[in-house]
C-alpha positions in Angstrom: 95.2 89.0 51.4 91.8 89.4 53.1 91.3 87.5 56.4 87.1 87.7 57.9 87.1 88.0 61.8 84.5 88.4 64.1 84.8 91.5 66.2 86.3 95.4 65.4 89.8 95.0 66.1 90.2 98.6 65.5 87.8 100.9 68.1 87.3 103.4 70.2 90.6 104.5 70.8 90.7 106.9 73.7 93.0 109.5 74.7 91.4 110.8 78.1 92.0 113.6 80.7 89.9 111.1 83.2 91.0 107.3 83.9 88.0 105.3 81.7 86.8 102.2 82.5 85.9 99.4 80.0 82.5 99.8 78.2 80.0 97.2 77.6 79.3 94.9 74.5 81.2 95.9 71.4 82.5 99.1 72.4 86.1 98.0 72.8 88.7 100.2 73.9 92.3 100.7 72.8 93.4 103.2 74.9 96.5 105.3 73.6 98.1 104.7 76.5 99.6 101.4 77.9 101.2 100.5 81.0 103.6 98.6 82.7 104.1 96.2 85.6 106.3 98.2 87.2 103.7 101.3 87.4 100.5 99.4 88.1 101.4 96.4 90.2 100.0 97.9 93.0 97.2 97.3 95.6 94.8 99.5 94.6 93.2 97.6 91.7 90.9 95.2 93.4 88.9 93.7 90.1 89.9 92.4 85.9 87.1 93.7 83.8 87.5 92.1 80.4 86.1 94.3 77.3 82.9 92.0 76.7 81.3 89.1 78.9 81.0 86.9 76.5 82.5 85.6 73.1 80.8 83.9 70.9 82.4 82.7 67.4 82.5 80.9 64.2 84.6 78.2 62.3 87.8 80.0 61.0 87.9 83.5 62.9 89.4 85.0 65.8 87.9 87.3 68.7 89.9 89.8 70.9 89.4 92.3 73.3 90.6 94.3 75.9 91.3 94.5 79.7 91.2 96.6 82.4 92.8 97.1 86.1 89.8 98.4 88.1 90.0 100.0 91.4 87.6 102.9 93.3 85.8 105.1 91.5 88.0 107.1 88.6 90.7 104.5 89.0 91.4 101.8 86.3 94.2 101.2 83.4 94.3 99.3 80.2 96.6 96.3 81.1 95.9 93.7 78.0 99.5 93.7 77.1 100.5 92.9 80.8 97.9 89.7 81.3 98.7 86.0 80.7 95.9 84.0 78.9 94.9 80.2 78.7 91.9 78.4 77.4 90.3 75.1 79.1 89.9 73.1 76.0 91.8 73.5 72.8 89.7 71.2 70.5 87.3 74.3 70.6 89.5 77.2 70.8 93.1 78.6 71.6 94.7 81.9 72.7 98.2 83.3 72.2 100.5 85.6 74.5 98.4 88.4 73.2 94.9 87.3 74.2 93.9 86.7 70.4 91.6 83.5 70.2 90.8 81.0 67.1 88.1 79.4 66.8 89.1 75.9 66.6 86.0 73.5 66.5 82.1 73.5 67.6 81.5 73.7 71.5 82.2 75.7 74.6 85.2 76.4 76.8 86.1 79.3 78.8 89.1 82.0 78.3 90.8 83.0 81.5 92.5 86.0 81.7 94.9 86.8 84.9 96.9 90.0 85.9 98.8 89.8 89.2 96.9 88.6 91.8 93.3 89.3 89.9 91.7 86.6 88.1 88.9 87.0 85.0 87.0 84.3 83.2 84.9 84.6 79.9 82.9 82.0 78.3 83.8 81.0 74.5 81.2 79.7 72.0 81.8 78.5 68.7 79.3 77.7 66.5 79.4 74.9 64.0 79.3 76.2 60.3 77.9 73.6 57.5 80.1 73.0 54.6 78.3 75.4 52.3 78.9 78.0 54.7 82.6 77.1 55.2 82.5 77.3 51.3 81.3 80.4 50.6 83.4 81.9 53.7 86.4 80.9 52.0 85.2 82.4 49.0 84.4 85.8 50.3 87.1 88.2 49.8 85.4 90.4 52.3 83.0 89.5 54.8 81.2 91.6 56.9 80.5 89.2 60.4 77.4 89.6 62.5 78.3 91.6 65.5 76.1 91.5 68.8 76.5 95.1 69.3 75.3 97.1 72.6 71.5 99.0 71.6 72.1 102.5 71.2 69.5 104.9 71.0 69.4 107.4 68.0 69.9 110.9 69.7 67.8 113.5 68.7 69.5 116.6 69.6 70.0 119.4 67.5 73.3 120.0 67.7 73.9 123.1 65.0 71.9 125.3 67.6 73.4 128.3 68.5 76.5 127.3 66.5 78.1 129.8 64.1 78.0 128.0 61.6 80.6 130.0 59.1 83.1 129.8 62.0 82.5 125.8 62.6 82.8 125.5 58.7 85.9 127.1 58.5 87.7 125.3 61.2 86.6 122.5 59.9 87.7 122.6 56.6 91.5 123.8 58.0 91.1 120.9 60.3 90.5 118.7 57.8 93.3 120.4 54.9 96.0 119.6 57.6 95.2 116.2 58.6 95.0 115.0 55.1 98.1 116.7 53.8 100.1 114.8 56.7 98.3 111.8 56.2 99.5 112.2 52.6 102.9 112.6 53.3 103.6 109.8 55.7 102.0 107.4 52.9 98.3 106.7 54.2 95.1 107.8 52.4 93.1 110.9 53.1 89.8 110.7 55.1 86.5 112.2 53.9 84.0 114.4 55.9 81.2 111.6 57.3 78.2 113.9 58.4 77.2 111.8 61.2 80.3 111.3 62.6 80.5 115.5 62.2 77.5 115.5 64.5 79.2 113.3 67.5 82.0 115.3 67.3 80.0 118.4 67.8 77.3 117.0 70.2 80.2 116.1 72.6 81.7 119.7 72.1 78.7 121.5 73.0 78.5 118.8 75.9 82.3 119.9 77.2 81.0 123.4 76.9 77.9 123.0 79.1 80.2 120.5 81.5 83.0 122.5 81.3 85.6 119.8 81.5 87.5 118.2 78.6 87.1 114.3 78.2 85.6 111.4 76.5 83.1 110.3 78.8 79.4 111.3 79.1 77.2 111.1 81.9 73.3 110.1 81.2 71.1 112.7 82.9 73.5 115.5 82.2 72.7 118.3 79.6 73.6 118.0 76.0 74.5 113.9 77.1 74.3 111.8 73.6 76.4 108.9 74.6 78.6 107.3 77.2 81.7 107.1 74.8 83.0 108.2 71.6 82.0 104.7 70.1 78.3 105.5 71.7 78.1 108.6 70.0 78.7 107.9 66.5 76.3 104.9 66.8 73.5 107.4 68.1 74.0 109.9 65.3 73.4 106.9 62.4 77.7 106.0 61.8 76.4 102.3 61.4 80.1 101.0 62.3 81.7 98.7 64.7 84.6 98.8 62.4 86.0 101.5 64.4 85.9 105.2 66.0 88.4 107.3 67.5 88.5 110.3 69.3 90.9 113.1 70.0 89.8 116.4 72.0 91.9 119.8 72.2 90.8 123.4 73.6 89.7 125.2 70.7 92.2 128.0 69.1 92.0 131.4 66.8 93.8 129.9 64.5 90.9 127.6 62.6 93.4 124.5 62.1 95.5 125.3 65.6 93.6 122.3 67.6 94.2 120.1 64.9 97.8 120.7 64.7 98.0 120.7 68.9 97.1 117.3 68.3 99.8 116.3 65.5 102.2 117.9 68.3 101.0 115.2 70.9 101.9 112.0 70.1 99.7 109.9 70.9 97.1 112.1 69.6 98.9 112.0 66.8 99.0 108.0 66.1 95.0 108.7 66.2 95.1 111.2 63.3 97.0 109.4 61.1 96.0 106.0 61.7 96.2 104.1 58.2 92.5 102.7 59.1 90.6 105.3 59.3 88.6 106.8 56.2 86.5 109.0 57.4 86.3 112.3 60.0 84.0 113.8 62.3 84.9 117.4 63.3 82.8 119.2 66.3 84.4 122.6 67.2 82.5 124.8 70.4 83.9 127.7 71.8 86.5 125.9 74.1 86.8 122.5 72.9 87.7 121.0 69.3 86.6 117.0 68.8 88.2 115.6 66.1 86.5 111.3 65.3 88.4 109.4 62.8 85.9 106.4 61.8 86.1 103.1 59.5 84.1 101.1 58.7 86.2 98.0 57.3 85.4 94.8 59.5 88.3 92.9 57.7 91.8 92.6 58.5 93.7 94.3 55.2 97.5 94.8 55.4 97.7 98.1 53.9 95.8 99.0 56.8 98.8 98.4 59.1 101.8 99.9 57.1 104.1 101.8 59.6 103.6 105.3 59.8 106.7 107.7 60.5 106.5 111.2 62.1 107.8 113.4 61.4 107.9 112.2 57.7 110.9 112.3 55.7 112.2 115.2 54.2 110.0 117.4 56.2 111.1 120.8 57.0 110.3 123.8 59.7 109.7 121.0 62.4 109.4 122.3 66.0 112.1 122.1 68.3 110.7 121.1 71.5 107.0 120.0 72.8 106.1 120.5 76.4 104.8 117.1 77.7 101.4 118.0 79.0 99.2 115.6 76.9 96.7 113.3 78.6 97.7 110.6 79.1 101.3 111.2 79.4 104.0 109.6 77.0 106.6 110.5 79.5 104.8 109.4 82.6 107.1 106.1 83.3 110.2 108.9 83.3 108.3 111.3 85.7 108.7 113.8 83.3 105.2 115.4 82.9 105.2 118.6 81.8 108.9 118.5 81.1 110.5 120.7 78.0 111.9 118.1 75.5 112.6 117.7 72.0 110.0 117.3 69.5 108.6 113.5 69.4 109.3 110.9 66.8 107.1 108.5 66.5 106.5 105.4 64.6 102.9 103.9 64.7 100.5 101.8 63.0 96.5 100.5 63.1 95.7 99.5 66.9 96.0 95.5 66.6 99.6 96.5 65.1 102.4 95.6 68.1 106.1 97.4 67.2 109.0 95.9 69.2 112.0 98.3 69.4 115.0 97.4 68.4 117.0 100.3 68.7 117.1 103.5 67.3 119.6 106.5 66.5 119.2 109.9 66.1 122.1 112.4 65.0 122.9 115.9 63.6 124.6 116.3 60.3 127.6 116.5 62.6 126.9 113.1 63.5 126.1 114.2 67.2 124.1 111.5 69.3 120.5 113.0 70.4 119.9 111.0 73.9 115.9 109.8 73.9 113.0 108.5 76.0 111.9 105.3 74.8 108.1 105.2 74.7 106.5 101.7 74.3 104.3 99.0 75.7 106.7 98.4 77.9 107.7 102.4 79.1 104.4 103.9 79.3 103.1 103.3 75.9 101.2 100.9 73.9 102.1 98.3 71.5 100.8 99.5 68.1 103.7 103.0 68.3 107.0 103.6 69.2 107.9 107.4 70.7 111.8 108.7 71.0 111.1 112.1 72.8 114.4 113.7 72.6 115.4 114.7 76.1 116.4 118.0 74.8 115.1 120.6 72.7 116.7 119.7 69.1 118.7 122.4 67.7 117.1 125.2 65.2 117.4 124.7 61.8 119.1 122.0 61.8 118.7 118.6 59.5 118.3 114.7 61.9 118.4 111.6 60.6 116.6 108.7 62.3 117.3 104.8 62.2 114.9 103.0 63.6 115.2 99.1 64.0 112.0 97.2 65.6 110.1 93.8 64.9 106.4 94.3 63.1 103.2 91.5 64.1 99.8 92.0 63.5 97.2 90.3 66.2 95.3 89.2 63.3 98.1 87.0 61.4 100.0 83.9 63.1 102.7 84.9 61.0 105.9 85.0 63.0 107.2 89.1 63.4 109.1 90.8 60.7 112.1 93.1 61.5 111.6 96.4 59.7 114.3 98.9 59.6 113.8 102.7 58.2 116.3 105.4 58.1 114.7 108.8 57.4 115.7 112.5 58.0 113.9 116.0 58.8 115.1 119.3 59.8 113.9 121.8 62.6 112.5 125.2 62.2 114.8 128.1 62.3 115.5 129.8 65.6 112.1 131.8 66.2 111.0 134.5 69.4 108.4 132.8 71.5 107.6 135.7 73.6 109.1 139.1 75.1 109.5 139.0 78.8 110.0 142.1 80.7 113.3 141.8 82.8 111.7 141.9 86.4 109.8 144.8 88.0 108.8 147.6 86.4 106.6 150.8 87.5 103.3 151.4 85.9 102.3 155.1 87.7 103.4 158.4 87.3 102.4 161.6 88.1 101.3 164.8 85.4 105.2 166.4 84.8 106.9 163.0 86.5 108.8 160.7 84.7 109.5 156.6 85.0 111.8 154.3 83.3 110.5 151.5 80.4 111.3 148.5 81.5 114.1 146.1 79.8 113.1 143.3 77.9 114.2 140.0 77.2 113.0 137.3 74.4 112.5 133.8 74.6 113.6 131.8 71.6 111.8 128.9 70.2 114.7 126.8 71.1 114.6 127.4 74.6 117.3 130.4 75.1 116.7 133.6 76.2 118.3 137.1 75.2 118.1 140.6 76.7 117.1 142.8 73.7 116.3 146.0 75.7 118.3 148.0 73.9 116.6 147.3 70.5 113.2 147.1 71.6 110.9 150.0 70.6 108.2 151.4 72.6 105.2 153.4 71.3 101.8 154.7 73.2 98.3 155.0 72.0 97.3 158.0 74.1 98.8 161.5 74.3 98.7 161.5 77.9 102.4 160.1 78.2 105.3 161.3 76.1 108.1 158.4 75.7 111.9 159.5 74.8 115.1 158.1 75.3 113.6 155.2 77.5 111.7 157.5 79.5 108.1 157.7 79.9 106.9 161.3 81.0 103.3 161.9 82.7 101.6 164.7 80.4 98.0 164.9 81.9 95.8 162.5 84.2 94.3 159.2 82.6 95.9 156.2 81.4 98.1 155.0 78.6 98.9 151.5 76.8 102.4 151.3 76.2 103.8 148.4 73.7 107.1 147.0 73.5 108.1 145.6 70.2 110.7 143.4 69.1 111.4 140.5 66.2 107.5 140.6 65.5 106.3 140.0 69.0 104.4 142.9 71.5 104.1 143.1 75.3 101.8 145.8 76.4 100.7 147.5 79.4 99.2 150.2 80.9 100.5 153.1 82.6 98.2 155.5 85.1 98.7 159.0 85.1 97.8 160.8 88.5 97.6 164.5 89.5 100.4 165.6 91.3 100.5 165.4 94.7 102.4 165.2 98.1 102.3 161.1 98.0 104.3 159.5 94.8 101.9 156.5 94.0 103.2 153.4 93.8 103.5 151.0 90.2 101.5 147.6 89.7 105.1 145.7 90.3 107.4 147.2 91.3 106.4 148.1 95.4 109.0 150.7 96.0 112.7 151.3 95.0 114.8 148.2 95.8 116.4 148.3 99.0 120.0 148.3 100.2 121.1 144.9 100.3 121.0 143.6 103.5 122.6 140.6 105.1 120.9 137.2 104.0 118.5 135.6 106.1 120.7 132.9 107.9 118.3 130.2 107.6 118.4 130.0 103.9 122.2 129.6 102.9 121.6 126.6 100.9 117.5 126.5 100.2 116.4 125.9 97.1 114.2 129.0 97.2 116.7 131.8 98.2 117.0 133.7 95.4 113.1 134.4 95.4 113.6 134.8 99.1 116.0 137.8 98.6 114.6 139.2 95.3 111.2 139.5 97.6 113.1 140.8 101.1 114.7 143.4 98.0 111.4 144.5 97.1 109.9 144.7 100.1 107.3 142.1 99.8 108.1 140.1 103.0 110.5 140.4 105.7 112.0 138.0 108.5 112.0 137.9 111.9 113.1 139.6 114.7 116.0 136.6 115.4 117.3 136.7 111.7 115.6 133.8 110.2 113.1 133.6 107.5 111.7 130.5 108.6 111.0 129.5 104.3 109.4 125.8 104.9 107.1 127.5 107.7 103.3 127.3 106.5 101.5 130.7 105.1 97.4 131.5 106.1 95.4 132.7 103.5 95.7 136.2 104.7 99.8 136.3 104.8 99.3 135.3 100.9 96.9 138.0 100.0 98.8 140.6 101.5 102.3 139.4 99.4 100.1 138.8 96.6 98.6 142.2 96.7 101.8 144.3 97.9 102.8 142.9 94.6 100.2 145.0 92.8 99.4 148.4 94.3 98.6 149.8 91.3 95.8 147.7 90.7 94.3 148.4 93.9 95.5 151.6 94.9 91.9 153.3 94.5 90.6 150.9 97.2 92.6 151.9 99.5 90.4 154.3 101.4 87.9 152.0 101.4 89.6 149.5 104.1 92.2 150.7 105.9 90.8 150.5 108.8 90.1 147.4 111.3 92.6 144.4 111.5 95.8 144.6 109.4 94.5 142.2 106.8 90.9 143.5 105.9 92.2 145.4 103.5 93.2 142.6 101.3 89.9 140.7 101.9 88.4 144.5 100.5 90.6 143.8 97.6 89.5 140.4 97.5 85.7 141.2 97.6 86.7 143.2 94.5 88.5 141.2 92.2 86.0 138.5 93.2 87.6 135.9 94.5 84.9 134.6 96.5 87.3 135.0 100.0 85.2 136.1 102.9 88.0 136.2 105.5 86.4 133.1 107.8 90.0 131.1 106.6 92.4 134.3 107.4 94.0 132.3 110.2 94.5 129.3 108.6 97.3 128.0 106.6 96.1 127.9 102.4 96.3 125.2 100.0 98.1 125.3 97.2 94.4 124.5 95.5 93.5 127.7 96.7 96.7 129.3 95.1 95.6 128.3 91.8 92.2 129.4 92.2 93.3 132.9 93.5 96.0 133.1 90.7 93.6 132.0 87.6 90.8 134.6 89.0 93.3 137.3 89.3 94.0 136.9 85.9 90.4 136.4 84.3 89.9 132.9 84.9 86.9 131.4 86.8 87.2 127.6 86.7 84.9 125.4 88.0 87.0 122.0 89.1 90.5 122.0 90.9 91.9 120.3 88.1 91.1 122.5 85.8 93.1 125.7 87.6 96.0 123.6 88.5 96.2 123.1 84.9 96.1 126.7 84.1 98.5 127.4 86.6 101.0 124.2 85.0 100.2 125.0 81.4 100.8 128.7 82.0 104.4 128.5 83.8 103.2 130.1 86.8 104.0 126.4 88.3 106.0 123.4 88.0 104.0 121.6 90.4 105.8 119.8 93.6 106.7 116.8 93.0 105.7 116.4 89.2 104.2 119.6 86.3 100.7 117.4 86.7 97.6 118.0 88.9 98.9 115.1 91.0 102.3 116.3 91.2 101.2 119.5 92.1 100.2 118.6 95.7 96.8 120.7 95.5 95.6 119.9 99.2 99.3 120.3 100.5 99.7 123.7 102.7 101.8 126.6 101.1 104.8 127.0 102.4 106.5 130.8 103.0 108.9 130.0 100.4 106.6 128.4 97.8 104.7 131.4 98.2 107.1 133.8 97.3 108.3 131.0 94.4 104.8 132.0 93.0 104.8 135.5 93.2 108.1 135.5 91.0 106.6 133.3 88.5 104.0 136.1 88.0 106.3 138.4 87.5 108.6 136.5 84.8 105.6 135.4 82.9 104.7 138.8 82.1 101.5 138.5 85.0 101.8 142.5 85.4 98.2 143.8 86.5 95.2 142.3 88.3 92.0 141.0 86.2 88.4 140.7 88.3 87.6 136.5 87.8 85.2 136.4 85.6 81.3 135.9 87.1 80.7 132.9 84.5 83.0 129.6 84.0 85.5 129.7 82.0 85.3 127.1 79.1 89.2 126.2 78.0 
């Protein structure tokens, strides 16, 4: 059955790397992410903004919106689910626990909407009708209602200039191939290619480029700016539809179809993709940033548009093992597990206006071993129209799961009491697979014509999270004849330079090798400073830190030292010139032929002369004084061709590459970016480097970079 209603229950449903406020007039927001009273019942929300400021409506329909928790500037969350709702006079209109209203009969009332301590009021209208027009309302299977939507002017930019257009048409079509086969299998039809919503996809990629920071906001003034929101945009490129528009945004891949599937991965990217509303799909793609707009443009409530949708679907094979939880907003942010390494996400969803209920819910092995879950729903973190179970492991490889889920099923748009669905489904994992090959520590990287050095060993990383040496089997080949490698020895031949690869199970790790002229002074390698050290006796300040393994493996390596009284003093704060010199001691063979250039003056000008070369913008004014661990990500990106232009965006490299697991938390929050370094976080760092394969020095880049 058909039901008419006034306003777009279904629309611009957000997934953002920036808190978002409410927008004006129709432009509703669902935002993928809920909360919960016990995350936002704080102070630091001062004002209810409702999604509209006013409702006007007619005999027979129902109006709803959405609410948000306002605070300072970049400071607000979605709280509908969390309010309480009541109506001054219920001869014109009511409201239910979920803030839907009905239009009951002709006048005006007011809906008042509280959350904690903050109070919102919006005024009702309804209209009278006359009996022909209750008639032929009751006789219209579909209805489309007048909408008061917000003006939006039509934008005019061009915004296939400069575009490759072969490249954008292939990602495209992958992009779109791979949505519509999953949407296929989990049971909900395939979307279409809608032109105009293509071009608000692609005029807010080419805006993230010029901007250089990913989100769903625009700002009016800026370069490239086509609309505030994702809702604005497809209105301004001519997608006449308040029936709904969502957005999902992911750094653009080689692969032509890797964003898309980054967002399948991400769960409540995911829910967006596969939506059973949405018919139609924008796809924008610039070089760092891939926009991806579902669109409908049904006004009417249809109950094929809220079947549930199960991921991953059943029978469903070479699924991933385990998903690092760094999507924005987080599903695991209630659990304080951002950034954590966990099992792939199941997820159950349906059409925003949808609300699941779980029940419970198992998940098991063909041995019929439990697999321990976070719940993610309205009530951890969530929202109401999905239900996530993140395993809190990484599932096993190639291994078969079955799922029973158990939850009640209500629709905002039906006064029907809930239905309890159950659904029992399986899927099995991919087989065990080699992430990446990890060199086992230091290694040398400079020889001398007739001198020999050791390969280094290797180890590789599996898919499902273990990790194997495998330097006996690795094989290791040069592209130059200036090195000769035998037996797991590399022998300088004559001066220049050599790339050396390691190969093993399909994956590479190269580097390069300098070959020097003989001479009286043996140069050092980009790691490895000098020969290890005798051991000597531990510091006695660091028996039981959390840190002293890096603290010995950098005393081994001659890196640091303590002091004169035995102690290392680890929580004591670093300067920015302490870090550049155990940064750089790190890497002499990156900046051994600037070594003449500054060894003279104060001990640390020579690393501000390295500094001045790999640009990192340090002009020694701050030697003294202690560095942020902002300035630790900055340092670290440049150093490895990265120029970013926001503090977000590096500690973000830094998080998403595994050079950091942040301080508190793997998010830019957790990370504690104006916090001072500490000696032992320092060295913490510089280990990280070293077992993520960070083996030589880059110059940053002079221009931004865009992903």
């Amino acid at each position: 059955m058909l039901k008419p209603f006034v306003k777009p229950l279904v629309a611009a449903v957000l997934l953002s790397q920036i808190p978002l406020p409410a927008l004006p007039g129709g432009a509703y927001i669902a935002e993928a992410s809920s909360v919960t009273g016990a995350t936002y019942q704080t102070s630091k929300y001062t004002r209810l903004s409702p999604g509209v400021s006013e409702m006007t409506m007619t005999l027979n329909t129902v109006y709803t919106t959405y609410y948000y928790a306002l605070g300072e500037p970049g400071v607000s969350a979605e709280v509908s689910a969390l309010c309480t709702y009541s109506i001054a006079d219920t001869k014109v209109a009511t409201v239910n626990s979920r803030g839907v209203v009905t239009a009951v009969g002709p006048g005006t009332t007011v809906l008042t909407i509280r959350y904690n301590d903050l109070t919102a009021s919006i005024p009702v209208t309804v209209e009278n009708i006359t009996p022909q027009e209750q008639k032929q309302q009751q006789q219209t299977t579909v209805s489309n209602p007048v909408v008061n939507e917000p003006v939006v002017p039509t934008s005019t930019l061009d915004v296939y200039s400069g575009i490759d257009m072969s490249r954008l048409s292939t990602h495209r079509q992958a992009s779109l191939e791979l949505i519509n086969k999953l949407r296929r299998a989990v049971g909900v039809p395939a979307v279409s290619i809608n032109e105009n919503l293509n071009k608000a996809s692609q005029a807010h990629a080419n805006y993230q480029e010029i901007d250089k920071k990913m989100g769903h906001t625009e700002e009016q003034g800026k370069p490239g700016f086509s609309g505030a929101g994702p809702w604005d945009r497809a209105k301004a490129f001519g997608y006449a539809s308040a029936g709904g528009v969502g957005e999902t945004v992911a750094s653009t891949g080689t692969s032509p179809s890797g964003a898309a599937q980054v967002l399948i991965d991400a769960p409540f990217h995911r829910i967006i993709l596969l939506m059973p509303s949405f018919r139609e799909v924008g796809i924008g793609v610039s070089n760092g940033y891939t926009v991806i707009n579902p669109g409908t443009k049904e006004y009417t409530y249809n109950a094929q548009n809220y079947k549930p949708v199960y991921y991953p679907y059943n029978g469903q094979t070479g699924v991933p093992s385990y998903w690092h939880a760094y999507e924005t907003p987080n599903p695991l942010q209630y659990y304080g597990k951002n950034g954590a390494k966990v099992g792939y996400p199941i997820s159950v969803s349906t059409t925003s206006g949808g609300k699941l209920s779980h029940l419970s819910a198992q998940i098991s092995d063909a041995s019929g071993n439990q697999v321990d879950y976070y719940l993610v729903d309205s009530k951890h973190s969530g929202n109401e129209n999905a239900i996530l179970y993140i395993p809190k492991e990484p599932l096993k490889p190639n291994t078969a799961y079955t799922v029973t889920v158990r939850y009640q099923a209500s629709n905002l748009m039906e006064n029907s009491a809930s239905t309890e669905e159950q659904q029992t489904w399986s899927f099995t994992t991919q087989g065990d697979a080699i992430d990446s090959l990890v060199p086992n520590g230091s290694y040398p990287t400079s020889v001398e014509v007739g001198g020999t050095i050791k390969v280094p060993g290797f180890s590789a990383n599996y898919m499902s999270g273990t990790k194997t040496d495998v330097s006996s089997s690795v094989q290791y080949t040069s592209d130059s004849d200036h090195v000769v490698i035998q037996n797991g020895i590399i022998q300088g031949i004559k001066a220049g330079s050599a790339k050396i690869t390691a190969s093993f199970g399909g994956k590479d790790f190269s580097y390069t090798v300098h070959i020097k002229e003989k001479s009286a002074a043996a140069a050092d390698g980009v790691v490895q400073v000098s020969p290890p050290v005798q051991s000597r006796d531990s510091f006695r300040d660091i028996g039981s830190h959390w840190a002293k393994a890096s603290i010995e493996w950098a005393r081994q390596y001659q890196v640091v030292d303590g002091y004169s009284d035995g102690t290392f003093r680890p929580d004591g704060q670093v300067t920015e010139a302490e870090f550049l010199a155990m940064l750089f001691r790190m890497y002499p063979g990156s900046v051994q032929d600037l070594q003449a250039q500054a060894d003279s003056g104060s001990w640390s000008d020579k690393f501000y002369e390295y500094a001045r070369y790999f640009r990192l913008g340090l002009s020694g004014d701050s030697r003294d004084q202690a560095i942020q661990r902002v300035q630790v990500a900055w340092i670290i990106g440049g150093l490895n061709g990265k120029h970013y232009a926001d503090d977000q965006d590096a500690i973000r490299y830094l998080l998403s590459s595994g050079y950091s697991e942040g301080k508190t938390a793997a998010t830019v929050e957790g990370y504690g970016g104006s916090d001072p370094l500490t000696r032992a976080e320092a060295l913490q760092f510089l280990r990280n480097l070293q077992d993520k394969g960070f083996t030589q020095l880059l110059k940053k880049p002079e221009t931004p970079t865009v992903n």
